[in-house]
N, CA, C and O atoms as CSV, one atom per row, in Angstrom:
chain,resi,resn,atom,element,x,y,z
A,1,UNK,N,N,68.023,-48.026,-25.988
A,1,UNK,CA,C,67.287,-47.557,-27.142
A,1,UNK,C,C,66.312,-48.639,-27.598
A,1,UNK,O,O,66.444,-49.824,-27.292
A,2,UNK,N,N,65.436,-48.207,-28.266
A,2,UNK,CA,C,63.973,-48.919,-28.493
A,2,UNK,C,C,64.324,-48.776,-30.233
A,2,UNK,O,O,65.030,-47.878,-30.690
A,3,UNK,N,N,63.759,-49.712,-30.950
A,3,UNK,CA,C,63.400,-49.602,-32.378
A,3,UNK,C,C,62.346,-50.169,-32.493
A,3,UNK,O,O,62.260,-51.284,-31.978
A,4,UNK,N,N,61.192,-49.614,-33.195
A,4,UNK,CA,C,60.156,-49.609,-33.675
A,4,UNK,C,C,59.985,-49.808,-35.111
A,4,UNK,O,O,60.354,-48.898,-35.854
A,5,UNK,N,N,59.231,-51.390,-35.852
A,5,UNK,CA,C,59.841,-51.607,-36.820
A,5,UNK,C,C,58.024,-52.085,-37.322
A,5,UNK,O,O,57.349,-52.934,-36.739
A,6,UNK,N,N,57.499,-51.098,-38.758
A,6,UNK,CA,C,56.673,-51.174,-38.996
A,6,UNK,C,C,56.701,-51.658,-40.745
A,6,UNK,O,O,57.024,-50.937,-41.689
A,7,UNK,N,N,56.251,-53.108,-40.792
A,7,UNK,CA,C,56.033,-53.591,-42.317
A,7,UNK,C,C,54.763,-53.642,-43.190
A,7,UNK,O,O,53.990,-54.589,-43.333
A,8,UNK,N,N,54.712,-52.252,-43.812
A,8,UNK,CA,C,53.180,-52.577,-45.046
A,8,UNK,C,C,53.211,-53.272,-45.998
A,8,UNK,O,O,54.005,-53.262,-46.939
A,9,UNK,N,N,52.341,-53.916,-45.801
A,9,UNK,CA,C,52.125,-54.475,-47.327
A,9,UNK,C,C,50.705,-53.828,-48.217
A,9,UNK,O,O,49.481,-53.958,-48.218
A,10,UNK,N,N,51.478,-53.276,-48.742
A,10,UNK,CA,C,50.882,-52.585,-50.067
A,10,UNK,C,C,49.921,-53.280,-50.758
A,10,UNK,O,O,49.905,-54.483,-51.019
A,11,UNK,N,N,48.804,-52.096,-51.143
A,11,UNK,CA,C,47.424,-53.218,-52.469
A,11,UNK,C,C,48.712,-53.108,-53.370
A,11,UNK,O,O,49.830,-52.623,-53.195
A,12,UNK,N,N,47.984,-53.871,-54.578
A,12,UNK,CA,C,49.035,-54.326,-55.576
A,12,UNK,C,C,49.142,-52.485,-56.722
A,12,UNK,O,O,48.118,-52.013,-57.215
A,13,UNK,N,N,50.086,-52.020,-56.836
A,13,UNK,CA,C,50.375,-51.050,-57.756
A,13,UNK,C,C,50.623,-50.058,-57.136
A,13,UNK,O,O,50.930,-49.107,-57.854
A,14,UNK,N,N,50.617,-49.774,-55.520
A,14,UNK,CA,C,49.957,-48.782,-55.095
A,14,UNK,C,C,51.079,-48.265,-54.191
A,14,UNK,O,O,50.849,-47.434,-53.312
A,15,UNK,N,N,52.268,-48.757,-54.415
A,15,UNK,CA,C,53.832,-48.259,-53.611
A,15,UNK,C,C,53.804,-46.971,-53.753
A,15,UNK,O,O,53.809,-46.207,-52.788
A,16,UNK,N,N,53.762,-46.508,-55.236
A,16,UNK,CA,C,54.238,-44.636,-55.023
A,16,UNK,C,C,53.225,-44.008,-54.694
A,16,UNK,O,O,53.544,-42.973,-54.109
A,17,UNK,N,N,52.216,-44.132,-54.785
A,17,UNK,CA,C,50.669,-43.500,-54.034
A,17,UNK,C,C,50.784,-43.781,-52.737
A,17,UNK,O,O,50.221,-42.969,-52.002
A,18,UNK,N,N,51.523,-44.979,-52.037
A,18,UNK,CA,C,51.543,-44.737,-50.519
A,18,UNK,C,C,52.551,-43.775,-50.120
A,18,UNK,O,O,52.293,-42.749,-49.491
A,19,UNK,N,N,54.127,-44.263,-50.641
A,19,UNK,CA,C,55.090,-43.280,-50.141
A,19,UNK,C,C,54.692,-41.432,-50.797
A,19,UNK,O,O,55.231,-40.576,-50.096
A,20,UNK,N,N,53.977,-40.958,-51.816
A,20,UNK,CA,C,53.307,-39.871,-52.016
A,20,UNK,C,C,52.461,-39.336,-50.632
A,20,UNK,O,O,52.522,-38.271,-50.019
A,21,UNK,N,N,51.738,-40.424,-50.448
A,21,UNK,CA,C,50.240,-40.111,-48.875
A,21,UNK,C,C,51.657,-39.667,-47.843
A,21,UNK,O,O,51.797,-38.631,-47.194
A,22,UNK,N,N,52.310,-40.475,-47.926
A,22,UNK,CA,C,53.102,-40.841,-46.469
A,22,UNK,C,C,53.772,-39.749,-46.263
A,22,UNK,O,O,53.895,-39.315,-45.118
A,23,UNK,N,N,54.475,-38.938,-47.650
A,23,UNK,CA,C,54.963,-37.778,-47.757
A,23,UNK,C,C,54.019,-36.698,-47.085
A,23,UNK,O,O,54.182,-36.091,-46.027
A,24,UNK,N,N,53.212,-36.648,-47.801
A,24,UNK,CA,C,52.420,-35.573,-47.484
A,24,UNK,C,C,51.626,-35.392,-46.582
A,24,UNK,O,O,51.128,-34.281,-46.400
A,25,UNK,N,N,51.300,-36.584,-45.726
A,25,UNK,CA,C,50.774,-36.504,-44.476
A,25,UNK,C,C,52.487,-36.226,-43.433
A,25,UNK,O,O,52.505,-36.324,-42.206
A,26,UNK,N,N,53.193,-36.036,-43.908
A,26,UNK,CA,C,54.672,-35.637,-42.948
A,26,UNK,C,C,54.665,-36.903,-41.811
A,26,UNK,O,O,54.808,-36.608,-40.624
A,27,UNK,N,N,54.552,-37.840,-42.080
A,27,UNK,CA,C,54.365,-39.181,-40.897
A,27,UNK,C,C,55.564,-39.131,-40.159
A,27,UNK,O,O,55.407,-39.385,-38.965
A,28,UNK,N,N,57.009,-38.815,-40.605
A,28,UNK,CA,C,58.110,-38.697,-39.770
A,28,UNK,C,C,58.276,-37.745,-39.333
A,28,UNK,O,O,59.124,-37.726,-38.441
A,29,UNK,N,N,57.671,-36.593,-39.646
A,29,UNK,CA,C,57.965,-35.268,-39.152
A,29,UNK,C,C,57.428,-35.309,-37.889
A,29,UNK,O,O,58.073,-35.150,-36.853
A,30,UNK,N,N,55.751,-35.613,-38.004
A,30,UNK,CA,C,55.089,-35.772,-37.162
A,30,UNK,C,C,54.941,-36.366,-36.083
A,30,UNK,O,O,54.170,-36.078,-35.167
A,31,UNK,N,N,55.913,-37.488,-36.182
A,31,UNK,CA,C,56.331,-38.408,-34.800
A,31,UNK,C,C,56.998,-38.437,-34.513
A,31,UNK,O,O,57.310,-39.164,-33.569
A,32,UNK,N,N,58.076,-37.320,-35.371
A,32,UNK,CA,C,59.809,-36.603,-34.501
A,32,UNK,C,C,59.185,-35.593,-33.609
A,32,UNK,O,O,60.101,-35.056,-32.986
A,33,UNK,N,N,57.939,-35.053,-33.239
A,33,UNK,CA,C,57.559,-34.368,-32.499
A,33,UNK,C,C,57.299,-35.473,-31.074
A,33,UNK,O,O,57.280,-35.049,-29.918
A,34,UNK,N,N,57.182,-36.393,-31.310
A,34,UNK,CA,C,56.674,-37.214,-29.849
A,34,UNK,C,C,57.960,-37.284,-28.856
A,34,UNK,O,O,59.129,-37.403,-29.223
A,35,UNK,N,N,57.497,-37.185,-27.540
A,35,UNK,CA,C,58.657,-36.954,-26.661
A,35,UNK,C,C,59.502,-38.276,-26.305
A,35,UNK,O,O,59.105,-39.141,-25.525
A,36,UNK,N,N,60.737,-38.301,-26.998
A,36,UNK,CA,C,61.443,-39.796,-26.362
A,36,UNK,C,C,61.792,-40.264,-28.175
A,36,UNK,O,O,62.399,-41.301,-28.444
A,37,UNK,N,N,61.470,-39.647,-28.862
A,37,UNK,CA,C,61.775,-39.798,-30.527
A,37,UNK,C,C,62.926,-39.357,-30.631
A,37,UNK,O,O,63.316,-38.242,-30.282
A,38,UNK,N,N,63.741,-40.496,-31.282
A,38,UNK,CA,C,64.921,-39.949,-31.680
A,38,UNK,C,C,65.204,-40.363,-33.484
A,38,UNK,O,O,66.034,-39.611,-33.994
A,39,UNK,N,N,64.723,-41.245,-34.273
A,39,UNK,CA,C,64.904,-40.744,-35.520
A,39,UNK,C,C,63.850,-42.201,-36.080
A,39,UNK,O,O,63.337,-43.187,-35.549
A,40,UNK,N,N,63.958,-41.431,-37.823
A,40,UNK,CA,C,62.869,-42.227,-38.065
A,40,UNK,C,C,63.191,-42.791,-39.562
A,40,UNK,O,O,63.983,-42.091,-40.193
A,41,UNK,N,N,62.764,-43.790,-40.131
A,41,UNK,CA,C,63.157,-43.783,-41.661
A,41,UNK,C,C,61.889,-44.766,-42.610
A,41,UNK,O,O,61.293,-45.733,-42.136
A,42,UNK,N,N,61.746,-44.352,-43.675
A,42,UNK,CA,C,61.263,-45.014,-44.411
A,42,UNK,C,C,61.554,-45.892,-45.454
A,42,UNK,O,O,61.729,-45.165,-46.432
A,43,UNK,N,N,61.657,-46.701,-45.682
A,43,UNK,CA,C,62.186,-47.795,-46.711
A,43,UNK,C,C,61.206,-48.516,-47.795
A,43,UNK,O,O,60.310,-49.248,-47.375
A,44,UNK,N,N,61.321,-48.378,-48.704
A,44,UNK,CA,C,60.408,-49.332,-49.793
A,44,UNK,C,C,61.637,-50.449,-50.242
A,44,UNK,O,O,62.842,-50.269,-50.070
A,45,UNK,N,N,60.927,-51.772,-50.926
A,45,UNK,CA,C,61.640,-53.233,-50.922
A,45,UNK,C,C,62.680,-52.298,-52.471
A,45,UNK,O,O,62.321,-51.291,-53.081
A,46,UNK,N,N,63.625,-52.906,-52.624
A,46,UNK,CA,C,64.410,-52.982,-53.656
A,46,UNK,C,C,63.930,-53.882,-54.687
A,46,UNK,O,O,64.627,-53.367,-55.561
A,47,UNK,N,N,63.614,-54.356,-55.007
A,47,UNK,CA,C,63.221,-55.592,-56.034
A,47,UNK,C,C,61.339,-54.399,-56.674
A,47,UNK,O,O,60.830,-54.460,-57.793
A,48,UNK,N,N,60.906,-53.645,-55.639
A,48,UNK,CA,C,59.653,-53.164,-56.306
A,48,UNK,C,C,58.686,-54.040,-56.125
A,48,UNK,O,O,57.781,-54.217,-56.941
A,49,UNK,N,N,58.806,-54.636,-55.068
A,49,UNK,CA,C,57.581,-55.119,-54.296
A,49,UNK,C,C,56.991,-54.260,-53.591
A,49,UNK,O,O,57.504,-53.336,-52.960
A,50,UNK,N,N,55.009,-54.772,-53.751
A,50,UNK,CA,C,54.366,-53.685,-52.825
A,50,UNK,C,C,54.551,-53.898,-51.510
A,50,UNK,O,O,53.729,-54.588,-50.907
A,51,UNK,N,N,55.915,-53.215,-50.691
A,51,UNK,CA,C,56.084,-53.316,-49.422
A,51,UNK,C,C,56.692,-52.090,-49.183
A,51,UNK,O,O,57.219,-51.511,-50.132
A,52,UNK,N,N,56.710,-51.450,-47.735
A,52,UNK,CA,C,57.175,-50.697,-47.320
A,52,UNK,C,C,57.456,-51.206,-46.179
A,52,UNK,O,O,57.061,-52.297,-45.768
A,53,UNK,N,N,58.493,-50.058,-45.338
A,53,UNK,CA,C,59.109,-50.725,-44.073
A,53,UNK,C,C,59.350,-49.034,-43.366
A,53,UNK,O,O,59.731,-47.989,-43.894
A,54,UNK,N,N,58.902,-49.389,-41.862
A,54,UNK,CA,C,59.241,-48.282,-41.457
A,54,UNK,C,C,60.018,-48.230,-40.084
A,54,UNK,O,O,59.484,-48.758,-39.109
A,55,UNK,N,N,61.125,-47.685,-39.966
A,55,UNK,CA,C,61.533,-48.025,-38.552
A,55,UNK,C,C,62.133,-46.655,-37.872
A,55,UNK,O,O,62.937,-45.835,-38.315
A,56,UNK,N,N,61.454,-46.725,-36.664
A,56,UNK,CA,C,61.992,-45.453,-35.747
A,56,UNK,C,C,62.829,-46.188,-34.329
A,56,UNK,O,O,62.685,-47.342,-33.924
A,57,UNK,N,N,63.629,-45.224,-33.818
A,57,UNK,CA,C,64.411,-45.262,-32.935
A,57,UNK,C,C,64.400,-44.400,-31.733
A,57,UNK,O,O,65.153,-43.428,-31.677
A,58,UNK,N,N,63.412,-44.760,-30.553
A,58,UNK,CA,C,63.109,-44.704,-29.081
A,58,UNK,C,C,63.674,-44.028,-28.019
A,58,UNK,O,O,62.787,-44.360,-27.232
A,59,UNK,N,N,64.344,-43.417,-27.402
A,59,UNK,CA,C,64.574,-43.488,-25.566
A,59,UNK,C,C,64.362,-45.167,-25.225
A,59,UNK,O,O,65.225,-46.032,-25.077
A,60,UNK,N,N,62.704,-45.281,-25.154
A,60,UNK,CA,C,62.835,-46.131,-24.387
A,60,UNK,C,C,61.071,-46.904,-24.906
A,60,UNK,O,O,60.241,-46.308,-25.592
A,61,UNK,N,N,60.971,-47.794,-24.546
A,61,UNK,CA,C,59.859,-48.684,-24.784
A,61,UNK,C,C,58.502,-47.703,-24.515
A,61,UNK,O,O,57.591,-47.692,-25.343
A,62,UNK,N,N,58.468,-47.174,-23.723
A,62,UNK,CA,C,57.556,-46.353,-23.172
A,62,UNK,C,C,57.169,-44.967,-24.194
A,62,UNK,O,O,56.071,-44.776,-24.717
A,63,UNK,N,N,58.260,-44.169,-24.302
A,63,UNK,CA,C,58.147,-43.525,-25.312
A,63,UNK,C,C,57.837,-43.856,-26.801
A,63,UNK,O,O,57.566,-42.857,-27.467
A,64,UNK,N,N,57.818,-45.103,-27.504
A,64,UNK,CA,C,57.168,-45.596,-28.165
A,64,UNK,C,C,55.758,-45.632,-28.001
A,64,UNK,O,O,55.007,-45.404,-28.949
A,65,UNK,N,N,55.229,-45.983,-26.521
A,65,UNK,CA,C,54.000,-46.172,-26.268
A,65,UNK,C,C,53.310,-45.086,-26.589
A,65,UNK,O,O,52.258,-45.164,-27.224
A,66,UNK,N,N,53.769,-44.079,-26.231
A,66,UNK,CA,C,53.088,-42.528,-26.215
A,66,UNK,C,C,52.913,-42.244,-27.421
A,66,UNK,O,O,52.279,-41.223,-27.687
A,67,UNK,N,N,53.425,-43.063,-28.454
A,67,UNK,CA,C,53.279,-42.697,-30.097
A,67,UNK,C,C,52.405,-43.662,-30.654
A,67,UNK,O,O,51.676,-43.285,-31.572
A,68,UNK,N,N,52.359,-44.518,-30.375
A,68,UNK,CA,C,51.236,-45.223,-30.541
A,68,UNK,C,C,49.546,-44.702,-29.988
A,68,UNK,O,O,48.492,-44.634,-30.622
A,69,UNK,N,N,49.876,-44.393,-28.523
A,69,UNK,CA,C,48.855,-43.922,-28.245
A,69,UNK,C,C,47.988,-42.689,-28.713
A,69,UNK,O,O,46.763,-42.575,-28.701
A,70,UNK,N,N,49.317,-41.467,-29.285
A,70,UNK,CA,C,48.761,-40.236,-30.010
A,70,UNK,C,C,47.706,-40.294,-31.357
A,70,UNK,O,O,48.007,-40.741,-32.464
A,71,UNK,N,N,46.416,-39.732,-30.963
A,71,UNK,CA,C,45.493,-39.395,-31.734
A,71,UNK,C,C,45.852,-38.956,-32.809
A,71,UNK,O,O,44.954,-38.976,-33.651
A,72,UNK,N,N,47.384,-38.318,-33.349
A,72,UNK,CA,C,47.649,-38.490,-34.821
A,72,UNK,C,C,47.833,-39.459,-35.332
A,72,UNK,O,O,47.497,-39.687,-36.494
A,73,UNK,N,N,48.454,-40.317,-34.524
A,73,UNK,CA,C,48.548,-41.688,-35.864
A,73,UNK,C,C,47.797,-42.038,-35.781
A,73,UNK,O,O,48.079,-42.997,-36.500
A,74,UNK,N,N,46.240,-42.340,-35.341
A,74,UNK,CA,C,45.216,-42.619,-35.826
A,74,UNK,C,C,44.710,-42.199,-36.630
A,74,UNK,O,O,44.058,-42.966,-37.338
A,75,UNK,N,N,44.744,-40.498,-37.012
A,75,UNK,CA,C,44.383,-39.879,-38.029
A,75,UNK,C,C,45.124,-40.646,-39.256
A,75,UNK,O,O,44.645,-41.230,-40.228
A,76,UNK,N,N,46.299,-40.458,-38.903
A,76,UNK,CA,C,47.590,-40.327,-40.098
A,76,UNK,C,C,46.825,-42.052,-40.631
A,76,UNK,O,O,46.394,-41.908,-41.775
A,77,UNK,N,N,46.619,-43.265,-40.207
A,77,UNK,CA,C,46.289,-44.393,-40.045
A,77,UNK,C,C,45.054,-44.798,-41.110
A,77,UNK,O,O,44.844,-45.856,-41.704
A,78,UNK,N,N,44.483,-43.800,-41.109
A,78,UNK,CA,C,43.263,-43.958,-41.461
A,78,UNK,C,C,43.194,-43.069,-43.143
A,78,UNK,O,O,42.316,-43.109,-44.005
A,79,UNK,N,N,44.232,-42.475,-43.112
A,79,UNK,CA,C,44.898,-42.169,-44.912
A,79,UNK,C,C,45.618,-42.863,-45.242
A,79,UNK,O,O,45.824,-42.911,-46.455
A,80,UNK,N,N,46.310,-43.683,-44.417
A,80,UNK,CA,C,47.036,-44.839,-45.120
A,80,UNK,C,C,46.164,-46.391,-45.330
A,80,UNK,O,O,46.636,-47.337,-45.961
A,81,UNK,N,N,44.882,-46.395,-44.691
A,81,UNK,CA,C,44.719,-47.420,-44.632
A,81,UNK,C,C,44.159,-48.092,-46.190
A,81,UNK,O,O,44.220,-49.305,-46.393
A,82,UNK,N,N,43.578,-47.049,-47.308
A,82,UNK,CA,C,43.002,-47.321,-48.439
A,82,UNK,C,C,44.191,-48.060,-49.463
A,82,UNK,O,O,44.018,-48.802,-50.430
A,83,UNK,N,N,45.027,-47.720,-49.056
A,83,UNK,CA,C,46.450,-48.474,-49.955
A,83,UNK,C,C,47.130,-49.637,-49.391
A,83,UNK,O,O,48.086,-50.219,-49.903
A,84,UNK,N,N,46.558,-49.920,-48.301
A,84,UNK,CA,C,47.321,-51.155,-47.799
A,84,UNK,C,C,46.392,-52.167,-48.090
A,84,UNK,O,O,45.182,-51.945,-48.081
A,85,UNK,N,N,47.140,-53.849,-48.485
A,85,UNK,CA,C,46.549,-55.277,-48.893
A,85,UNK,C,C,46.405,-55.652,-47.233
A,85,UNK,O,O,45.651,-56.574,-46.920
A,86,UNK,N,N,46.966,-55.093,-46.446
A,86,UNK,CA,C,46.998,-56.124,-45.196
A,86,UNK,C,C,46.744,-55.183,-43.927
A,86,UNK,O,O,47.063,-54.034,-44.231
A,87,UNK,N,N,46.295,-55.268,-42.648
A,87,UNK,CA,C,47.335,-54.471,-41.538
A,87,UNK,C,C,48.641,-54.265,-41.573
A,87,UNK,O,O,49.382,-55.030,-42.191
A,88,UNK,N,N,49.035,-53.325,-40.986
A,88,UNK,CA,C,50.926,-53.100,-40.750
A,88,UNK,C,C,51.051,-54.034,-39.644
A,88,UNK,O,O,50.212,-54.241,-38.767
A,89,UNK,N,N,52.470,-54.706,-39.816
A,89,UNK,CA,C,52.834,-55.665,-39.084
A,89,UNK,C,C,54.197,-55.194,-37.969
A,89,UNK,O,O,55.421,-55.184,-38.093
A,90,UNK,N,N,53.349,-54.874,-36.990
A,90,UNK,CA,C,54.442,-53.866,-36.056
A,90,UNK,C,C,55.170,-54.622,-35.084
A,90,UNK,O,O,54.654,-55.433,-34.315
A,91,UNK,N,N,56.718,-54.254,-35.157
A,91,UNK,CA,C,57.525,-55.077,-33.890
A,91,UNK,C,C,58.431,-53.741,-33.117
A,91,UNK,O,O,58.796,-52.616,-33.460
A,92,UNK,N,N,58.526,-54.498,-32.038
A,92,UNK,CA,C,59.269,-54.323,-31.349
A,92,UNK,C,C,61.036,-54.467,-31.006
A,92,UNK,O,O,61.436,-55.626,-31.112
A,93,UNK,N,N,61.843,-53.689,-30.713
A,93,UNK,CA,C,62.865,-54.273,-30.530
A,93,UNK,C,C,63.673,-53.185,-29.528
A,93,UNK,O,O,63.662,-51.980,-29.778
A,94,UNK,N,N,64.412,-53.783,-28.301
A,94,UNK,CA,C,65.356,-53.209,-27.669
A,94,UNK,C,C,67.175,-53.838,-28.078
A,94,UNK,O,O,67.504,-54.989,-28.364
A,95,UNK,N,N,68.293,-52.275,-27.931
A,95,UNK,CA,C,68.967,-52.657,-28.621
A,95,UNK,C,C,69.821,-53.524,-27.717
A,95,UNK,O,O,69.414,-53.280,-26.581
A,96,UNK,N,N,70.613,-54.244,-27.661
A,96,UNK,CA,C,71.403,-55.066,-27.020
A,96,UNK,C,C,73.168,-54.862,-27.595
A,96,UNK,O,O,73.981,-55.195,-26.733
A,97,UNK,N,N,73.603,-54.503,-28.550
A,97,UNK,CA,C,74.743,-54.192,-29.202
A,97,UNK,C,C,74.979,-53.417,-30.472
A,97,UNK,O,O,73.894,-53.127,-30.977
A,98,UNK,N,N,75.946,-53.001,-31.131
A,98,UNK,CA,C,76.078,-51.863,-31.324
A,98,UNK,C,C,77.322,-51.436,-31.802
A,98,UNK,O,O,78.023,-50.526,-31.359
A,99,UNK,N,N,77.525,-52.173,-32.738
A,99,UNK,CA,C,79.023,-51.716,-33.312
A,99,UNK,C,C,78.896,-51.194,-34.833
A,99,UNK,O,O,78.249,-51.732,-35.732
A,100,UNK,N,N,79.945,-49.594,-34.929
A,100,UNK,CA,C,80.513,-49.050,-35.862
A,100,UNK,C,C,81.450,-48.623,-35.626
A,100,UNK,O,O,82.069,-48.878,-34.594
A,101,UNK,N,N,81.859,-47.779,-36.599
A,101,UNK,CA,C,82.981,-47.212,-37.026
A,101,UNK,C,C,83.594,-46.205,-35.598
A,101,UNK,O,O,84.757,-46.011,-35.244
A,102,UNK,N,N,82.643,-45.837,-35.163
A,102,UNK,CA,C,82.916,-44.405,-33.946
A,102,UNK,C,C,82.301,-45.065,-32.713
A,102,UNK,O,O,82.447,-44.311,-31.751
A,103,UNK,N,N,81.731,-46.082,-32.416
A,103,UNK,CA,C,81.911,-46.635,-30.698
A,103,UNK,C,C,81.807,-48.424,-31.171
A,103,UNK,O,O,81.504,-49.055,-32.184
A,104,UNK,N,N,82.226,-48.712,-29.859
A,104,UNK,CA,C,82.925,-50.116,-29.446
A,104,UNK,C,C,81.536,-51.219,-29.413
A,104,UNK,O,O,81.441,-52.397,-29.757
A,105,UNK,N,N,80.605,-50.316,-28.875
A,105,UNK,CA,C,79.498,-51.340,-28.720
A,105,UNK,C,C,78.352,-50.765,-27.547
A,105,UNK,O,O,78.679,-49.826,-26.821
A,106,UNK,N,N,77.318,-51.249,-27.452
A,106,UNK,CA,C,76.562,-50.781,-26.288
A,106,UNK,C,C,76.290,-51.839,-25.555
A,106,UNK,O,O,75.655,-51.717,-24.508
């Protein structure tokens, strides 16, 4: 499994006007449609800093690629971009282990 881990930093005031855009452009809906997507989440900071955090969960490195590459998130990209102080700061990650309650580990 792949995780895909995306950090905005927000203009200053402008947290619920992004997660509002983000809503309504359906950004997770829309990239639970890409093939090799398996789930997605959005997070804003606890403390009420202008940050957001976004992380989805892969097949595989590749299938990430194909979401990156789709001509919606460029669209989708380009309504988010008026509320952000910075670029999104995108990482990468493959999983290596894996422990809860219901399996041992991966």
């Amino acid at each position: 499994m792949t995780r895909s881990v995306l950090v905005f930093r927000l203009a200053a005031g402008r947290r619920d006007a992004f997660v509002e855009m983000f809503r309504r452009l359906e950004v997770l809906r829309r990239s639970s449609r890409q093939p090799g997507f398996l789930r997605a989440q959005l997070f804003v900071r606890a403390d009420d800093t202008d940050e957001a955090l976004v992380t989805a969960d892969w097949e595989s490195p590749e299938a990430y690629q194909g979401w990156l590459d789709n001509p919606v998130r460029a669209e989708i990209g380009e309504h988010l971009e008026p509320l952000l102080a910075a670029e999104p700061e995108p990482r990468v990650y493959e999983l290596v282990e894996d422990v809860g309650p219901d399996r041992e580990g991966a």
